[in-house]
C-alpha positions as CSV (number, residue, x, y, z in Angstrom):
1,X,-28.5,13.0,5.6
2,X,-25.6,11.8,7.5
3,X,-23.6,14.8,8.9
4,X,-20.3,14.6,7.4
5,X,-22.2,15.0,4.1
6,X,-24.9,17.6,5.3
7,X,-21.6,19.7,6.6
8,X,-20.2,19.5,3.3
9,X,-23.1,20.4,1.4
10,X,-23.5,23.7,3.2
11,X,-19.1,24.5,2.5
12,X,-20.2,23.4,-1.6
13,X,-23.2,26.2,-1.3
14,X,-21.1,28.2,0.5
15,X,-19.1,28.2,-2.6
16,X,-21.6,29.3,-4.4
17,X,-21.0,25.7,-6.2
18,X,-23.1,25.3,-9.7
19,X,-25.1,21.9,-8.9
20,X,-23.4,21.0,-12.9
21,X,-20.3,22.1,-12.2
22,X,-17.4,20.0,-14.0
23,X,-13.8,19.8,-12.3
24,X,-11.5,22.5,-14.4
25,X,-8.3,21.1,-15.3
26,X,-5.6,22.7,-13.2
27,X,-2.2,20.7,-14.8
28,X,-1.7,19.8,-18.3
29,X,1.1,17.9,-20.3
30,X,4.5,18.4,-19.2
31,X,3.4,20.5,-16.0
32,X,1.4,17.6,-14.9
33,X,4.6,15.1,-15.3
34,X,7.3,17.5,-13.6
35,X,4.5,18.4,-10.5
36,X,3.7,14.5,-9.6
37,X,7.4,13.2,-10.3
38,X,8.3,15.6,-7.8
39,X,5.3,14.9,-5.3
40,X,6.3,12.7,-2.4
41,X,3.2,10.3,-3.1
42,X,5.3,9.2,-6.1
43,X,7.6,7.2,-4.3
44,X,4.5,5.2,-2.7
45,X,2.6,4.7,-6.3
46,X,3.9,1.1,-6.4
47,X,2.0,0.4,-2.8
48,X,-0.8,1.9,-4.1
49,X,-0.5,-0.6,-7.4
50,X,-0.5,-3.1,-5.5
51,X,-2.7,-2.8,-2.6
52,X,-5.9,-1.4,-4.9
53,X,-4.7,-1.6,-8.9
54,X,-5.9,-5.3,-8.8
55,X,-8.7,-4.2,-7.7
56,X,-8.8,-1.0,-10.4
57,X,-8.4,-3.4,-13.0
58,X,-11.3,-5.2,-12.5
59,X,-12.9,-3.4,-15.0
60,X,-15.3,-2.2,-12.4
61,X,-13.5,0.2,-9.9
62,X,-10.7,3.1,-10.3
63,X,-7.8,4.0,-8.3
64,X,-7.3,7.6,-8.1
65,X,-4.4,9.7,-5.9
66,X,-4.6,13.5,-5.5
67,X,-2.6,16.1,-4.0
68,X,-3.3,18.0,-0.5
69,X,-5.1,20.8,-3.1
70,X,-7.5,17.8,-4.6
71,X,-5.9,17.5,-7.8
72,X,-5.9,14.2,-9.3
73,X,-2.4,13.1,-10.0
74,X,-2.9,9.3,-11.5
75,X,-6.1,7.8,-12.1
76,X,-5.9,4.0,-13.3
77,X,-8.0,1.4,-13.7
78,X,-9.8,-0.2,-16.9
79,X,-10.0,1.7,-19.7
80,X,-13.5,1.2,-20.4
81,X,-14.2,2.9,-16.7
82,X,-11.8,5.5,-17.7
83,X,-13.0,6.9,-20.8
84,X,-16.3,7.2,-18.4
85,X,-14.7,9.0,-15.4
86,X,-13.1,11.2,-18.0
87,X,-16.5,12.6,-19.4
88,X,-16.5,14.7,-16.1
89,X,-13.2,15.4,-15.9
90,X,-12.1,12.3,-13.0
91,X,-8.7,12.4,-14.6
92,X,-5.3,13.6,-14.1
93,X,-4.7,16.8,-14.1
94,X,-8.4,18.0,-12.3
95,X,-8.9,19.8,-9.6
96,X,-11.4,17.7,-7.0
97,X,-11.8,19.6,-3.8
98,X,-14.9,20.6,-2.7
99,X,-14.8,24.4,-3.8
100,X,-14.9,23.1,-7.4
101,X,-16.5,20.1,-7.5
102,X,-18.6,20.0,-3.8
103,X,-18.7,16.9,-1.7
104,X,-17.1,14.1,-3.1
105,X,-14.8,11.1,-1.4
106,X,-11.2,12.8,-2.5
107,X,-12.0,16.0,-2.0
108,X,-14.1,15.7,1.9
109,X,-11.4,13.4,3.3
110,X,-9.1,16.5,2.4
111,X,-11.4,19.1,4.0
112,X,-12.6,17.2,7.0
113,X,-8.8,15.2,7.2
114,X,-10.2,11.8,7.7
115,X,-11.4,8.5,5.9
116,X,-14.8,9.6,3.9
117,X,-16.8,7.4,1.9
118,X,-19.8,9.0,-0.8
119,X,-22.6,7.5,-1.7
120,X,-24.5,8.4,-5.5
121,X,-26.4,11.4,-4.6
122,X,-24.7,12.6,-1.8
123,X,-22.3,13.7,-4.2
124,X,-23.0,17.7,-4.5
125,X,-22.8,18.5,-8.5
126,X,-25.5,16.2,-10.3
127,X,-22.6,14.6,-13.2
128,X,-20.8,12.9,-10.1
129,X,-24.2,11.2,-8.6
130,X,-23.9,7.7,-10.9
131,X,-20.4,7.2,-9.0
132,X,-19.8,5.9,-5.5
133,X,-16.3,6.4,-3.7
134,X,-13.8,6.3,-0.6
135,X,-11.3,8.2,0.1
136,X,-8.2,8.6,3.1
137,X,-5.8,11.6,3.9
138,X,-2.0,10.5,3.8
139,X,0.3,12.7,6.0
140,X,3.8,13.4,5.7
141,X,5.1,11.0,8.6
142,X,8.0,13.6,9.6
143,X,5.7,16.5,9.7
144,X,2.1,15.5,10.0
145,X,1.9,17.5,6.5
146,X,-1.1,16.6,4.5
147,X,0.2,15.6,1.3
148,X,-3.2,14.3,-0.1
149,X,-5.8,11.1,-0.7
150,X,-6.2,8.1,-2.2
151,X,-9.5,7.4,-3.8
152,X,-11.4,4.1,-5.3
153,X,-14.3,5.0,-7.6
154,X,-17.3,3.1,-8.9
155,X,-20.6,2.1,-8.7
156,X,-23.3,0.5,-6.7
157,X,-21.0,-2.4,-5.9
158,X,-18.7,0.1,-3.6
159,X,-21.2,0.8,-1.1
160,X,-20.4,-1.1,1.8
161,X,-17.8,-0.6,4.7
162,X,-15.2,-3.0,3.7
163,X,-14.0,-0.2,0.5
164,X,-13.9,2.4,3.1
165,X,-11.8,0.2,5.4
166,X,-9.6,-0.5,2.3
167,X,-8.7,2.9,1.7
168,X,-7.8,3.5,5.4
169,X,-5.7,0.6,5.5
170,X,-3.9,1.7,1.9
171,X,-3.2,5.3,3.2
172,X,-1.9,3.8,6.9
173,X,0.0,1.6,5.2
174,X,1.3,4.5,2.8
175,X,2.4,6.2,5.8
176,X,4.0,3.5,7.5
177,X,5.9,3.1,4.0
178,X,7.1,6.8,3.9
179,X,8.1,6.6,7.8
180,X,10.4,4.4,6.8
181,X,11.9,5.4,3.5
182,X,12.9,9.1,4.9
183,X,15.0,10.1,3.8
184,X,15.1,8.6,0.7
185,X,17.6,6.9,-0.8
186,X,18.6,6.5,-4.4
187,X,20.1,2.8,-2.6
188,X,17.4,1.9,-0.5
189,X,16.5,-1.8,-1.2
190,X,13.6,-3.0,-0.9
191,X,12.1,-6.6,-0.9
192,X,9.0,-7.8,-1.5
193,X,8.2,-11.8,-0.5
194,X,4.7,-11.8,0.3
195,X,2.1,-13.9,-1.7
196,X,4.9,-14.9,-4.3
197,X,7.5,-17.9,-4.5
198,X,10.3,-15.6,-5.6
199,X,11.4,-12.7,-3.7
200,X,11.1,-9.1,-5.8
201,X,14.8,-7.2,-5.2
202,X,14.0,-3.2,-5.7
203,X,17.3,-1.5,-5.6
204,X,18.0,2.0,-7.5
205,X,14.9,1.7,-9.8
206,X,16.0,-2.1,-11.0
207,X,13.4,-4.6,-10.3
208,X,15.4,-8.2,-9.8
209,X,13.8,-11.4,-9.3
210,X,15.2,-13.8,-6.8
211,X,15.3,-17.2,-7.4
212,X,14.3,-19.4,-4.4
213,X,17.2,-19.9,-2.7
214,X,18.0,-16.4,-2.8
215,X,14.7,-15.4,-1.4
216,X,14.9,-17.1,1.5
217,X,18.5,-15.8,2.4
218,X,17.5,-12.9,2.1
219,X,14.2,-13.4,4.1
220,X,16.1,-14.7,6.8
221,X,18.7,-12.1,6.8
222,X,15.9,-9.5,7.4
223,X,14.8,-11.4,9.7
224,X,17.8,-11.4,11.8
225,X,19.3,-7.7,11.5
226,X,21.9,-8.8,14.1
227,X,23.3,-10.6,11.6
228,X,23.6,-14.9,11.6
229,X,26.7,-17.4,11.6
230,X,27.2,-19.7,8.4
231,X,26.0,-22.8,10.7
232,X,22.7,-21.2,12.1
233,X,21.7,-20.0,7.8
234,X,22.3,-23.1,7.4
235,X,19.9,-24.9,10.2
236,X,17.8,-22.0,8.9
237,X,18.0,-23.3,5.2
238,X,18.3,-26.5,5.5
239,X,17.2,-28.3,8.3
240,X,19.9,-30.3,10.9
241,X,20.5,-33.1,8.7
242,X,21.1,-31.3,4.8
243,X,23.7,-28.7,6.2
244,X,26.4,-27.7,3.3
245,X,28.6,-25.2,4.0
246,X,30.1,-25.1,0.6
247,X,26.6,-24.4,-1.0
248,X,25.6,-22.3,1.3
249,X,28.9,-19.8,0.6
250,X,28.5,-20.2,-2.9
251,X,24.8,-19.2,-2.5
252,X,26.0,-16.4,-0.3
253,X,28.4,-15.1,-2.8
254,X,26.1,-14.7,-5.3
255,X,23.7,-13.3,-3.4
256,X,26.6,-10.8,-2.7
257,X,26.7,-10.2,-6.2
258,X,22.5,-9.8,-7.1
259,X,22.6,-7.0,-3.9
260,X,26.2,-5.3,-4.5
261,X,28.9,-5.7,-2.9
262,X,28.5,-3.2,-0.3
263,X,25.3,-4.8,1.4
264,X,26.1,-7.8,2.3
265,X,28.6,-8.3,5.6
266,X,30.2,-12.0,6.6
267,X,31.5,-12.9,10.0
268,X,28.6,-12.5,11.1
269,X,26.5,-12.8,8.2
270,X,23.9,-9.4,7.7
271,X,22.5,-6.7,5.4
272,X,23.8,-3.4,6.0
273,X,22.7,0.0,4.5
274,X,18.7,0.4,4.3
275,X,17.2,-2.6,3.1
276,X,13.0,-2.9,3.7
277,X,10.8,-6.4,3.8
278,X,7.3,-6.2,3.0
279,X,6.9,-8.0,5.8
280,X,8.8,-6.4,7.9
281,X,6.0,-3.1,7.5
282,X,3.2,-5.6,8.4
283,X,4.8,-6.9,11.4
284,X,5.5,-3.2,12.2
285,X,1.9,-2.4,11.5
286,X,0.8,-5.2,14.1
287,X,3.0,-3.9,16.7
288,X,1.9,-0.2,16.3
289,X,-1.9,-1.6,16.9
290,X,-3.2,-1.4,13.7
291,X,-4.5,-4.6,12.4
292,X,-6.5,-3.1,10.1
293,X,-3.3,-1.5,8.2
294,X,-1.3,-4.8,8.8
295,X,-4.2,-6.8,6.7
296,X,-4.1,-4.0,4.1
297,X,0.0,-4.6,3.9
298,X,-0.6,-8.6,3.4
299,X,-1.1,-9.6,-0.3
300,X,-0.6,-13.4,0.7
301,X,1.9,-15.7,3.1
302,X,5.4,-15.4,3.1
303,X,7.5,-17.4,0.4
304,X,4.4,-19.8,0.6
305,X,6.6,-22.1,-1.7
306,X,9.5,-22.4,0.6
307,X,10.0,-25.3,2.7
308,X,13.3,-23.8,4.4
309,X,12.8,-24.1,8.2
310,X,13.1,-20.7,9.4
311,X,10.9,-19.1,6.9
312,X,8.6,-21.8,7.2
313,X,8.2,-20.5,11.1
314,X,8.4,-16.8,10.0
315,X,5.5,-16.9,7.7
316,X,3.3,-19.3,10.7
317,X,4.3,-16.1,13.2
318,X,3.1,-13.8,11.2
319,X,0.2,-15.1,9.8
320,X,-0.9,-16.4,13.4
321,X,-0.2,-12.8,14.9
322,X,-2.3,-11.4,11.7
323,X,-4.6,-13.5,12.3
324,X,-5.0,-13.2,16.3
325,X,-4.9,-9.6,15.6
326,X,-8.0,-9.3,13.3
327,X,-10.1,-12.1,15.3
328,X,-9.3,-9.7,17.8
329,X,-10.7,-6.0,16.4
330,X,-13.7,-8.4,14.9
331,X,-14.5,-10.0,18.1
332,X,-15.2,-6.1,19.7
333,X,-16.9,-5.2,17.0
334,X,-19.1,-8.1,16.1
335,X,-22.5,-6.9,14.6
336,X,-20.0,-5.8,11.5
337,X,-19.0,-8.5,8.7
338,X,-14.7,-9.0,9.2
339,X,-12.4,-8.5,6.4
340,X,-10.8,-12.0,4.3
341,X,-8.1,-13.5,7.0
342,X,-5.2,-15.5,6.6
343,X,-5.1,-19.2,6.7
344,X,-4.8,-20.4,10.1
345,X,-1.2,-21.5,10.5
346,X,-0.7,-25.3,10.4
347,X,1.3,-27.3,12.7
C-alpha cells in the first residue's frame, strides 16, 4: 500500500470510520446557494468549466469542487454518472473529508495539502471502492489560505498519471486566476481568444462575442499594455501594403463602444482599468516555471483563424515557448508518457 494511502487509512480508523459509512449532507437548499455564491472558488467556476467540464461531460468522468472543510459545492458532469455518484451521496451539499468518508481524492488532498490521486479500493468506506479520483488543494493566493479542491471522478479509465497531472495543472491555473483578479472587480474584463476564431468579452457578468476584427484589436492591445500608435495597429492588422486609417478608427470606435467608453485610451492607443487575456495567464504561467499549469491554461492556438500579422506572431511565440517548455520537463523526465502538445509553430 502506497504511503499516502496507508497514512490515511490509519486518520479514517482513527476516526473510528464505519467501513459503510455514507457522506452526511452538511448544506441543503437555499443554505447551500448563499454558502458557494459567497465562496471565493465561485469566481473561478468558469476555469474550472472549461479546463475539466469537457471532460465531465463525456458521460464518463465528474467534475467535482469542495470547500477547505471537504464539502462538495458543484458536482457536474453527465447526468447518467450523476444519478450514480448521488447513490452515495457524491453531490452537492456532502461533506467528503476523511473524518466522514475516510480516504478519498477530495478529501486526502485537503488533509495532506497536496495533489492525491485514489485508486478503487484504496478508497476507505467500501460504497466509494467502484470509483477512481484526483484531486488538488487551491490556496488563497494573497494568504496561502486553503480554500479547498477540485476533484475528477470515475472509473477504471482515470487510473493513470496524466488525470492527476490535470488536476494539478487546473488548481495552479485556478490560483494563477485568483492572483490576478484580487481584488475583484465588478469591471474586471476579461478576454478569452484561445482555441476559438472570435474573441469571448466578459465584462460585469455580460458575455459578448467579438467579431474578428475586434478580436484581434483587442488581442493586440493586450499585447502591448504600453499602449500602440494608429500606424503600428495598423502594420499590426494589416500588413505594410493594406494600411487604412479610416477603417481602422472606425474599427476602433466601435470597439470603444463593445468595451465602454472608459477602457479604451487614443493617443497612444491602450486598455486601461483591469482587463485579463487568457493568454496572458499562460504566458505568465511559463514565465513562473510551470509548464505543466501553462498546458493546463491552453485550450487551443490563439485566434487560430486570424491572419493579421501580429497575432499571427503572437500565437507562433507562444505556442513555440509552450511547446519548448513541455519538450523541456518531458525530456528530464523521460521514462513517463508527455501530455498532448501544441502544433509546432510554422514558418
Amino acid at each position: 500500500m502506497r504511503d499516502v494511502v496507508a497514512n490515511s487509512w490509519r486518520r479514517s480508523a482513527d476516526a473510528l470510520l464505519d467501513p459503510e459509512a455514507t457522506a452526511p449532507i452538511d448544506l441543503t437548499d437555499d443554505a447551500l446557494e448563499s454558502y458557494r455564491a459567497a465562496h471565493p472558488l465561485a469566481r473561478v467556476l468558469p476555469l474550472f468549466r472549461d479546463l475539466l467540464g469537457g471532460i465531465a461531460q463525456d458521460g464518463a468522468h465528474l467534475m467535482a469542487v469542495c470547500d477547505a472543510y471537504g464539502r462538495l459545492l458543484w458536482v457536474e458532469g453527465h447526468p447518467g454518472v450523476l444519478r450514480h455518484a448521488e447513490q452515495m451521496n457524491f453531490m452537492p451539499g456532502a461533506r467528503w473529508d476523511e473524518a466522514h468518508v475516510g480516504t478519498n481524492a477530495p478529501g486526502t488532498a485537503l488533509a495532506v495539502d497536496h495533489s492525491v490521486q485514489i485508486f478503487a479500493t484504496e478508497h476507505f468506506v467500501r460504497p466509494v471502492q467502484r470509483w477512481t479520483c484526483a484531486a488538488a488543494p487551491i490556496h488563497d493566493p494573497g494568504t496561502g489560505r486553503l480554500l479547498g479542491a477540485v476533484d475528477i471522478t470515475g472509473g477504471d479509465h482515470l487510473a493513470n498519471p496524466q488525470s492527476l497531472a490535470l488536476v494539478r495543472a487546473t488548481a495552479r491555473t485556478a490560483e494563477a486566476y485568483l492572483a490576478g483578479a484580487q481584488p475583484v472587480d465588478p469591471d474586471v474584463i476579461t478576454v478569452n481568444a484561445l482555441g476559438r476564431d472570435e474573441a469571448e468579452l466578459r465584462v460585469g457578468g455580460r458575455r459578448i462575442r467579438l467579431g474578428r476584427r475586434h478580436s484581434e484589436l483587442l488581442v493586440l492591445l493586450l499585447d502591448h499594455p504600453e499602449g500602440r500608435t494608429g500606424e503600428q495597429l495598423g502594420l499590426d492588422l494589416y500588413g505594410d501594403d493594406r494600411l487604412h486609417p479610416v477603417t481602422l478608427r472606425a474599427e476602433l470606435s466601435r470597439l470603444r463602444r463593445a468595451l465602454g467608453p472608459e477602457v479604451l485610451d487614443s493617443r497612444p492607443y491602450r486598455l486601461r482599468g483591469t482587463v485579463h487575456g487568457d493568454f496572458r495567464t499562460v504566458t505568465d504561467l511559463l514565465d513562473a516555471g510551470d509548464p505543466a499549469g501553462a498546458l493546463g491554461a491552453y485550450p487551443g492556438a490563439l485566434l487560430p483563424g486570424s491572419d493579421a500579422p501580429g497575432v499571427t506572431r503572437l500565437r507562433r511565440l507562444i505556442d513555440g515557448q509552450l511547446r519548448a517548455a513541455v519538450l523541456t520537463r518531458a525530456t528530464r523526465r523521460c521514462s513517463r508518457p508527455g501530455p498532448r502538445l501544441p502544433p509546432a509553430p510554422t514558418t
